[in-house]
NUGUKOL-433433 format. One record per residue (C-alpha): residue number from 1; residue in one letter; x, y, z. Coordinates in steps of 0.5 Angstrom, whole numbers, padded with zeros to 4 digits. Example, Ala and Ser with C-alpha at 12.3 -4.5 7.8 and 13.67 -1.06 7.14 Angstrom:
BEGIN
     i   aa       x       y       z
     1    a    0025   -0009    0016
     2    s    0027   -0002    0014
END
This chain:
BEGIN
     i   aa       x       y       z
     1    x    0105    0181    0210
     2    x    0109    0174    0210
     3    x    0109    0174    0202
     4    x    0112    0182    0202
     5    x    0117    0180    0209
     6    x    0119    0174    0204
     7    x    0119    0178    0197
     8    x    0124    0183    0200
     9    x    0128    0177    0202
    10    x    0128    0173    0196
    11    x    0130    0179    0192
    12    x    0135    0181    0196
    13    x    0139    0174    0196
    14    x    0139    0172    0191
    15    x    0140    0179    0187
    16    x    0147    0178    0191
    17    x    0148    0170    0189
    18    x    0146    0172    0181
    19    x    0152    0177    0182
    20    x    0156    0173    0185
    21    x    0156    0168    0180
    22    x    0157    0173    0175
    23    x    0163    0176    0179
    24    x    0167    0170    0180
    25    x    0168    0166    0174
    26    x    0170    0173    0170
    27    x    0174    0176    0175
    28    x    0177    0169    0175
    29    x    0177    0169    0167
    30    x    0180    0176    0167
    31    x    0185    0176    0174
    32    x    0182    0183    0177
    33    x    0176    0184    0180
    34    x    0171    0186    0176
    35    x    0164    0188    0178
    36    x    0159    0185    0173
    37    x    0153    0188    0175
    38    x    0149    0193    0172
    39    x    0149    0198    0179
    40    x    0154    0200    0183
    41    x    0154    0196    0189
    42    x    0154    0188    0189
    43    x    0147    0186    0187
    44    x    0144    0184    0181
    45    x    0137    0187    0180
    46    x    0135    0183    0173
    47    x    0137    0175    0179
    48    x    0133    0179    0184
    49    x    0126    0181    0180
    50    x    0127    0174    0176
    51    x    0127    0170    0182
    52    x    0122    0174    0185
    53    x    0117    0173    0179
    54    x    0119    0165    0180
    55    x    0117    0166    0187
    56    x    0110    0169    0187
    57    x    0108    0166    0179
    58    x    0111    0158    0181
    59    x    0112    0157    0189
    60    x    0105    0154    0189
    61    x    0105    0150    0183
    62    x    0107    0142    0184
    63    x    0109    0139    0177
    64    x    0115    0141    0175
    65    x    0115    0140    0168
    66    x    0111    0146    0168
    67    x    0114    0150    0172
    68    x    0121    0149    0167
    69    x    0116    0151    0160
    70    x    0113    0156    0165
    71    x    0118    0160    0166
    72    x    0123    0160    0161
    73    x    0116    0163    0157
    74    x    0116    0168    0162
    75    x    0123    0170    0164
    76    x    0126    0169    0156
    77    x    0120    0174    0154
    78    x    0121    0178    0160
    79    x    0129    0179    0159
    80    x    0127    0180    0150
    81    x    0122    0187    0152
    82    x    0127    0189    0157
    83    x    0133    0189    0153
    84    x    0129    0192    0147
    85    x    0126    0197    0151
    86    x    0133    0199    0155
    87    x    0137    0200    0147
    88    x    0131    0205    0145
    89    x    0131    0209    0151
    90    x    0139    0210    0152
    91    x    0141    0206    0146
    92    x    0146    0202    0149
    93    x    0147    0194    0149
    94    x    0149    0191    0154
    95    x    0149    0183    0152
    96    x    0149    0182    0144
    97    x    0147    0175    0144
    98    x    0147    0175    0136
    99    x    0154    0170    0135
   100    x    0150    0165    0140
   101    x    0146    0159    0136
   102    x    0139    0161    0136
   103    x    0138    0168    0139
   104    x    0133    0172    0139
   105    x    0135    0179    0135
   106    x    0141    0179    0140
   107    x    0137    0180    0146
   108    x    0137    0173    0148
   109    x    0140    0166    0147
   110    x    0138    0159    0148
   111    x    0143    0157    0153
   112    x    0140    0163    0157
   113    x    0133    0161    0156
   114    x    0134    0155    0158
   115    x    0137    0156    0164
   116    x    0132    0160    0167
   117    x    0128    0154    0166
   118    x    0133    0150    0171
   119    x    0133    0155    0176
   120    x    0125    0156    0176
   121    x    0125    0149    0178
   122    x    0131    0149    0183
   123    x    0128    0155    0186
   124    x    0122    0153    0187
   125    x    0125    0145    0189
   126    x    0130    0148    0195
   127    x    0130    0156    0196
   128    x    0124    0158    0198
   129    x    0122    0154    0204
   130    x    0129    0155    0208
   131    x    0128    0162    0205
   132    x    0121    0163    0208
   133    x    0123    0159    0215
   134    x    0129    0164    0216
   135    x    0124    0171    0215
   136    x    0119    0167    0220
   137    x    0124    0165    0225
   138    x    0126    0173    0226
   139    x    0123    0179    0230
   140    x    0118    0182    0225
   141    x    0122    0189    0226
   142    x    0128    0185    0223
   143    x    0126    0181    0217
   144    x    0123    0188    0214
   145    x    0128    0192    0217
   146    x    0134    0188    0213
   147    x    0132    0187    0206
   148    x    0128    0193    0206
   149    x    0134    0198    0207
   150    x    0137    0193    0202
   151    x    0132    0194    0197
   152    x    0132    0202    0199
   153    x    0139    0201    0197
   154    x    0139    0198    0190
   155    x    0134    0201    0189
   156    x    0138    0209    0190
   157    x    0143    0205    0186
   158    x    0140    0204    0180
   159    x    0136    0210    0179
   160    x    0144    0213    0180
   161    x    0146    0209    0174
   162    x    0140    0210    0170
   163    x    0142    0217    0170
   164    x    0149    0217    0169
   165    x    0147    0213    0163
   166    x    0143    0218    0160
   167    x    0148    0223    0162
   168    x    0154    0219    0158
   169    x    0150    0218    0152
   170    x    0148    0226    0152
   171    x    0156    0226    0153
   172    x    0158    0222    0147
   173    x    0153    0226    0142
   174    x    0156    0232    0144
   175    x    0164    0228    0144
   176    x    0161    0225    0137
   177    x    0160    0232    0135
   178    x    0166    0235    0136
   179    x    0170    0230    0132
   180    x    0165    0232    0126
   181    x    0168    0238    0126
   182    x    0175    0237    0127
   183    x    0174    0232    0122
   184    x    0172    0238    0118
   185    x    0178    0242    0119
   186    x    0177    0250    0123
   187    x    0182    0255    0124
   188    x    0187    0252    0129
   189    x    0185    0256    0135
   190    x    0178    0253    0134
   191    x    0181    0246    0134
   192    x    0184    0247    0140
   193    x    0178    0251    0144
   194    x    0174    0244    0141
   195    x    0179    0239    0143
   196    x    0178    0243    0150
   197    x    0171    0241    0150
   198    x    0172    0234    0148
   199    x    0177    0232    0153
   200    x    0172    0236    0158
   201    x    0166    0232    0156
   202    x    0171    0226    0157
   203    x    0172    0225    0164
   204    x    0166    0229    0166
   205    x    0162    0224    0171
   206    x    0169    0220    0171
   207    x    0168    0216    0177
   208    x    0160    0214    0174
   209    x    0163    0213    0167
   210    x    0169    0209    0169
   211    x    0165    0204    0173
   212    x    0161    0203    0167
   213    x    0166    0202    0162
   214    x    0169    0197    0166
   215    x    0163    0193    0168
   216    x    0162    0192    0160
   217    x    0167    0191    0156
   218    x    0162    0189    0152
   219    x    0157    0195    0152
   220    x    0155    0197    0145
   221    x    0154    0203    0143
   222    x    0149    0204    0137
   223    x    0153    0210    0134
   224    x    0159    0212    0138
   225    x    0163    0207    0138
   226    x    0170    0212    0137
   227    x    0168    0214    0143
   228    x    0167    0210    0147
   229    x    0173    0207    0145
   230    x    0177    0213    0147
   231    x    0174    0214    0154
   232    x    0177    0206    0155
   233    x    0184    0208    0153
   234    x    0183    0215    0157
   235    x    0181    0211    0163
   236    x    0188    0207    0162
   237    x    0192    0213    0161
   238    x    0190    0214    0169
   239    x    0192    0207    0172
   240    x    0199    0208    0168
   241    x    0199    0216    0171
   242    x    0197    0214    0178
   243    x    0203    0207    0177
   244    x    0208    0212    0176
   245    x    0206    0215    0183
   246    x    0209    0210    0186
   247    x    0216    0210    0182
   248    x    0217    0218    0182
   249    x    0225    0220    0182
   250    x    0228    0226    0183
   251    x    0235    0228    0181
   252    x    0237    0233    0185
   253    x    0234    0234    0193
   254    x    0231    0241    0191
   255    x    0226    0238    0185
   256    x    0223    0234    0192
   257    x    0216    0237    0194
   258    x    0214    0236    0200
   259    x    0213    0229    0202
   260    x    0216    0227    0197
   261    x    0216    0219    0197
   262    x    0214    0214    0201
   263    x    0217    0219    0207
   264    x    0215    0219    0214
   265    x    0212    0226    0214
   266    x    0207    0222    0207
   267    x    0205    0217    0213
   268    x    0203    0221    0218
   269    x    0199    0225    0213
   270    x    0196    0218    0211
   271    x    0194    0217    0217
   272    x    0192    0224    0218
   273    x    0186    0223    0212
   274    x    0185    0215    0214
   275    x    0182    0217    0221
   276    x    0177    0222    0218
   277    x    0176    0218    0212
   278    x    0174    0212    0217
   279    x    0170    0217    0221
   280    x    0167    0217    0215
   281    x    0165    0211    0213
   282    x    0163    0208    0220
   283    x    0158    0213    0221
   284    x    0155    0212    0215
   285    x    0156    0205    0217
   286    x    0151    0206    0223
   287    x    0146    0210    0219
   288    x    0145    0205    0215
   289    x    0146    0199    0219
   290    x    0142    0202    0225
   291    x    0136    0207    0222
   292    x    0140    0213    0226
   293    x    0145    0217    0227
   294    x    0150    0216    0232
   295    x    0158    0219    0234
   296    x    0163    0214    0231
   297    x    0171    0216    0234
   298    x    0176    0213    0237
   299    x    0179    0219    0240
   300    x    0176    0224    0246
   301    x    0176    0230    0241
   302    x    0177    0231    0233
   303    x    0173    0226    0228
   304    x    0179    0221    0228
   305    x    0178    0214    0228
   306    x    0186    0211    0229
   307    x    0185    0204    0227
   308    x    0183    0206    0219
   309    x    0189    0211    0220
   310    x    0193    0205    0222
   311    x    0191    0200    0216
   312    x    0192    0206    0212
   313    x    0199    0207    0213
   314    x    0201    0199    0214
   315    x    0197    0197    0207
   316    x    0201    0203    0204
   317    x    0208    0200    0207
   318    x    0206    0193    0206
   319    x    0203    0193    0198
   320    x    0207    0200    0196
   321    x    0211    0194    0192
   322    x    0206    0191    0189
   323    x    0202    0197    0185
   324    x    0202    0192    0179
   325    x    0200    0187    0182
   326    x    0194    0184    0180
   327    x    0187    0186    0183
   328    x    0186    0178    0187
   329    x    0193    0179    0190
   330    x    0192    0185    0193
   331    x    0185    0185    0195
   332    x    0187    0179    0199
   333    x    0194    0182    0202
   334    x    0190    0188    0203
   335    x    0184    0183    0207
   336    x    0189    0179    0211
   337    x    0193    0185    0213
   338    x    0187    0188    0214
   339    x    0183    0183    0218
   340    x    0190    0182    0223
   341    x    0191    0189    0224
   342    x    0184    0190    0227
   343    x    0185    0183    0231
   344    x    0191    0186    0234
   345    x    0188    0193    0235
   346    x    0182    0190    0239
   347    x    0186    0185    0243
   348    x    0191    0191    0245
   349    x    0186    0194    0248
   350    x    0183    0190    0252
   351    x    0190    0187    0255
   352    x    0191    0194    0257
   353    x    0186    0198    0258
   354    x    0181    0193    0261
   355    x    0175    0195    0255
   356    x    0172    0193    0247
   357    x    0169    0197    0242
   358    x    0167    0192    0238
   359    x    0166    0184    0239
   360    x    0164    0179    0233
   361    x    0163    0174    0236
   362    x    0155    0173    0235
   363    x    0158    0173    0227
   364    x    0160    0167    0223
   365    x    0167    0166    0222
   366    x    0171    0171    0227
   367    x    0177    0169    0230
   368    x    0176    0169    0238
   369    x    0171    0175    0237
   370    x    0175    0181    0234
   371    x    0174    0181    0227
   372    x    0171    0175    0223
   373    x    0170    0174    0214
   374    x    0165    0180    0213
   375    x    0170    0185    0215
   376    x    0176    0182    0212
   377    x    0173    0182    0206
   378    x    0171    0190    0207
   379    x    0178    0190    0208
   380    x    0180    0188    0202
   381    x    0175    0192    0198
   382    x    0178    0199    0202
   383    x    0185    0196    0202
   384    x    0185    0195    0193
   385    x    0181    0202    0192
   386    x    0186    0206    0196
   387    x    0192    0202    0193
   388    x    0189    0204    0186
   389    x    0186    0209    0187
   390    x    0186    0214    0193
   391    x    0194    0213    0194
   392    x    0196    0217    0188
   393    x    0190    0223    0189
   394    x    0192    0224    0196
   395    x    0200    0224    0195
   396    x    0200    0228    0189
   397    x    0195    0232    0194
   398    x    0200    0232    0200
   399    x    0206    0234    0195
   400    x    0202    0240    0193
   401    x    0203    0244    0199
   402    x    0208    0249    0200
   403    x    0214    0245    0204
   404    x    0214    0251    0209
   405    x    0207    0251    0211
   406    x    0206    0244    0211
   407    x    0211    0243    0215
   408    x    0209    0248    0220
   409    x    0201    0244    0219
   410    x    0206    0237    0221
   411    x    0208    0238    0226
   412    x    0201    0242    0229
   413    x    0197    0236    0228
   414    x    0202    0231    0230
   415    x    0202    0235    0237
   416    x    0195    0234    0238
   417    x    0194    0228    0236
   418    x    0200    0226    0240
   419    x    0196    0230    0246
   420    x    0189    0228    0244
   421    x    0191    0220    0244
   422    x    0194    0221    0250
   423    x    0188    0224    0253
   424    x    0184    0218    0250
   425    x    0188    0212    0254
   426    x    0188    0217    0260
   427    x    0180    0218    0260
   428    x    0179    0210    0258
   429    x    0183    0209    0264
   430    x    0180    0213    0269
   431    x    0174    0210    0267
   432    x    0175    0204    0268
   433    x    0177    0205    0275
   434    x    0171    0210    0276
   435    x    0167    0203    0275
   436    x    0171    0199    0279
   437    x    0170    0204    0285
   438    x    0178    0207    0285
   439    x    0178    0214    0287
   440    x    0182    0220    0284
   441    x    0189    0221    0286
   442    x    0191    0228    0284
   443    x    0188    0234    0281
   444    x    0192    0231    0275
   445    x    0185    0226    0275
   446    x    0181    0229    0278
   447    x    0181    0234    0271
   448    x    0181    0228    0267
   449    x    0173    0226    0271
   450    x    0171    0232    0270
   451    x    0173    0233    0263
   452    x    0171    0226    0261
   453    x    0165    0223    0266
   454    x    0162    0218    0264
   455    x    0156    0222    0260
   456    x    0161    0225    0255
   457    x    0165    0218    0256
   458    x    0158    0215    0253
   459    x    0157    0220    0248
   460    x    0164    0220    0244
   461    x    0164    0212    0245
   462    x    0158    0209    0246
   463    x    0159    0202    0244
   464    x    0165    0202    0248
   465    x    0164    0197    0255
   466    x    0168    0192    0259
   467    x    0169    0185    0255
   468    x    0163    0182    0260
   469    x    0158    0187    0259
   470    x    0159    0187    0252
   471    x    0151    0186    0248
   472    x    0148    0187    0255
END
């Protein structure tokens, strides 16, 4: 039981520490972040499975000379069958190694085969008995609970992206012969139904497609460079597309659509779609975090979290000018702005309404409990995705609407959220007096104890509690 529990860690960790050392020094040689990993989430499976077999091959041996031979043998042997097997299946390379000094067909260098030796012995020497004393120092439950829904991740990541992969090569064989035949020269009205067909094959998976020609600029393919070369240029013709959302112009006021610019009724549907937006995010949060389903809301009716609503719309005011700004700028802006937000956002609830919903305090680097390192970094990841991303869709989505119907909706779910955040403080307050003993006065609260007892209370906000009570 104790080698599965520290197998699980020891994949887990050090699947993020070979990402890391992998994303720092490219995002810092190429100025935007950039994901190097071979799956989507910030894990590198090839570090993880590599410093696993370490671990159940080595941890035993004492002599570390051994060890260093050992484990360049095995993981350089490891490393050629796995990149031989991987361009026979999909017919893709993702590293070529055939410009290094004494290669083997491309797969693998001597620097690398000699890195893993290096690792070997460090691991072995450093890593794996804190590691170890860590997973037993835990509840049982937890040491198994946290890597396990780590791996069950990775593990869902990857077979995400091998799917993805061996839909983009279908694709690129179609896409490659399209092109044959245009090359060829048909009728016109052919050539236009086949350019249809190709443009359509281009962004097909677009969102799966992207991330991979981002993370490997250096993918090759055996047989479909042209195409490859084309998605690249299609995927920059949509970062200039989605930067022109931010300098749009009209002449006249007539050729304005509705909520043209960066105008309050494009706020208010900024903040309208990032309190649903959040909603979404926190209870998937909570799936994954606590192995259960549970409300999370900020406001007594509706799926609206104010707090994402808000950073959403004080990002977008904050960094609007810096659309062309690289990546590292605004994932810091977007992390400090973000961070802030949320402190103030917890200490104005406290001061006021005398309750928290969320205290850091048992966390590393948080400030006075109220956000800490972890979630400002989240920030910053949501804060560049929305900038780069999710902005433009959604302004060009608000501008679609007819002006006199959105209008109409504007000022419906203004007035309702108006109403519903005004409920939301009354019903926090009476609350708080109920707990303290203070009757109603009024039918005015007597309405809200009625509407907003203490089980309704519970189950829309279930973390929400005084700041003594917190974690008990």
């Amino acid at each position: 039981m104790h080698i599965f529990i520290n197998s699980l860690w020891i994949f887990s960790i050090f699947a993020f520490l070979g990402w890391l050392c992998e994303f720092i020094p490219r995002t810092i040689k190429k100025r935007k972040l950039t994901n190097p990993g071979f799956i989507n989430l910030p894990f590198s499976i090839s570090c993880g499975a590599g410093s696993l077999l370490i671990y159940l091959a080595f941890s035993k041996w004492t002599n570390y000379f051994m060890i260093f031979f050992a484990a360049i043998i095995m993981l350089t042997a490891l490393k050629f069958l796995c990149s031989m097997l991987f361009e026979k299946l999909f017919g893709f390379k993702w590293k070529d190694y055939s410009k290094k000094t004494l290669n083997l067909n491309g797969y693998v260098g001597l620097f690398e085969a000699l890195s893993y030796g290096v690792i070997a012995v460090l691991l072995v020497m450093f890593a794996f008995n804190p590691i170890k004393s860590l997973s037993a120092a835990m509840p049982t439950w937890l040491a198994i609970l946290i890597p396990a829904i780590i791996t069950g991740l990775i593990i869902a990541d990857f077979i995400i992206t091998i799917i993805t992969i061996i839909l983009l090569r279908r694709n690129l064989k179609q896409m490659n012969n399209i092109s044959e035949l245009l090359e060829e020269g048909t009728e016109e009205t052919s050539n236009e139904e086949l350019r249809a067909i190709y443009e359509k094959r281009m962004i097909k998976n677009k969102v799966f497609r992207n991330r991979l020609v981002k993370a490997f600029p250096d993918m090759q393919s055996l047989n479909y460079e042209k195409q490859l070369e084309e998605i690249k240029d299609y995927f920059n013709v949509i970062r200039e597309r989605n930067d022109e959302e931010y300098e749009k112009k009209y002449e006249s006021p007539k050729d304005r659509p509705f909520a043209s610019g960066l105008s309050f009724t494009k706020l208010f549907w900024l903040f309208f779609v990032g309190c649903i937006a959040g909603t979404v995010l926190e209870t998937i949060w909570a799936f994954f975090t606590l192995g259960h389903f549970e409300i999370r809301v900020g406001l007594v009716w509706g799926p609206f979290i104010p707090v994402y609503g808000g950073g959403a719309v004080l990002i977008t005011l904050c960094l609007y000018k810096l659309h062309k700004a690289n990546d590292i700028t605004i994932y810091l802006a977007s992390a400090v702005i973000g961070a802030t937000f949320e402190y103030f956002c917890s200490y104005f609830q406290e001061k006021f309404l005398g309750t928290v919903s969320w205290d850091y305090s048992d966390t590393p680097f948080n400030i006075d409990g109220r956000t800490n390192l972890t979630f400002a970094l989240i920030w910053g990841l949501l804060g560049l995705f929305w900038l780069r991303y999710a902005y433009p869709v959604f302004s060009r989505w608000i501008e679609k609407m007819p002006k006199k119907l959105g209008s109409t909706l504007t000022v419906i779910f203004a007035v309702f959220l108006v109403i519903d955040s005004a409920c939301s403080i009354a019903a926090v307050y009476r609350q708080t007096q109920r707990h303290n003993g203070i009757p109603p006065k009024g039918i005015v609260e007597e309405t809200i104890d009625y509407c907003f007892n203490d089980d309704y209370m519970s189950f829309v906000f279930p973390h929400m509690c005084k700041p003594e009570d917190w974690g008990k």
